[in-house]
C-alpha positions, 0 to 999 in steps of 0.5 A, a space after each residue: 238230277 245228275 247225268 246217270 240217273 238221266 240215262 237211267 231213267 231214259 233207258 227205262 222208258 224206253 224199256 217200257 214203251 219197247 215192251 208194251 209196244 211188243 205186248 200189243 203186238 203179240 196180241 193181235 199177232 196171237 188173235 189172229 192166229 187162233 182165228 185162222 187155226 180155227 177157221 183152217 180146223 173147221 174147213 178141214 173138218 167140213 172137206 172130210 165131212 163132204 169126202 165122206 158124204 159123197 164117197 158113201 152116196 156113191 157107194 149106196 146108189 151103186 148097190 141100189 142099181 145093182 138091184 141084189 138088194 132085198 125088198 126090205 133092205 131097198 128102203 132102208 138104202 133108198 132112206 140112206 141115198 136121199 138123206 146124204 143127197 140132202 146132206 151133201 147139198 146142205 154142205 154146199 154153198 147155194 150160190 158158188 157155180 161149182 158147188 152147185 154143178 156138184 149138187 146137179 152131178 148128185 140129183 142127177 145120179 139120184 134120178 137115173 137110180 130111180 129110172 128103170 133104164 138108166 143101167 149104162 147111164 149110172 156108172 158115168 154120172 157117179 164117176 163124174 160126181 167123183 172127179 168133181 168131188 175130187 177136183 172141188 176138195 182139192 181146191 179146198 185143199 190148196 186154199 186151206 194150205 194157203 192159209 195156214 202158210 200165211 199164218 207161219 209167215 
């Protein structure tokens, strides 16, 4: 074999390995980018989800204890309350202290709904409720930027 068809042939494999070194590469590289685009999907989906949860709980359990709802009507909230409570807690990790901090502020407003002299009570638990909701999304929030920027990199 002469000298340039050595080189040639040399150049070739190297070609070779160099590309199917890139292909593996691009591969796994492109895996894990779906997965964590898939996982930053859903957690923003379920951070809305949740936002949305406890935003319309408050609202109905407000216009419960403003007692200007009609008899009829009252049901229909009270339905309305209980299942975003329930919805609002399936959304919440049972073993996370601050998920369940979140559930207790939830069950609590509910209770104080239902009593009879709780007016004053009310407005301060709901409140609380918000400003957890808010502070626990925004973590959320920070961790989902986290891991979207780590992908970029």
């Amino acid at each position: 074999m002469a000298t340039n068809d050595l080189i040639a042939l040399t150049g070739i494999t190297l070609t070779f390995f160099v590309s199917a070194a890139n292909l593996v590469y691009s591969l796994r590289n492109n895996r894990r980018t779906i997965f964590v685009n898939t996982v930053t999907t859903s957690r923003l989906k379920w951070i809305d989800s949740l936002r949305d949860k406890v935003a319309e709980f408050i609202a109905v359990t407000t216009r419960l204890s403003l007692h200007t709802v009609a008899p009829d009507k009252a049901d229909e909230l009270i339905l309305q309350r209980d299942t975003l409570l329930h919805q609002i807690a399936l959304h919440l990790n049972p073993l996370d202290p601050e998920d369940l901090r979140m559930k207790e502020l939830a069950g609590r407003a509910r209770e104080l709904s239902d009593a009879v002299d709780s007016a004053k009570e009310l407005p301060a638990a709901l409140s609380e409720l918000r400003e957890a909701t808010g502070k626990y999304l925004k973590k959320e929030w920070n961790r989902v930027k986290r891991e979207s920027s780590l992908t970029m990199s």
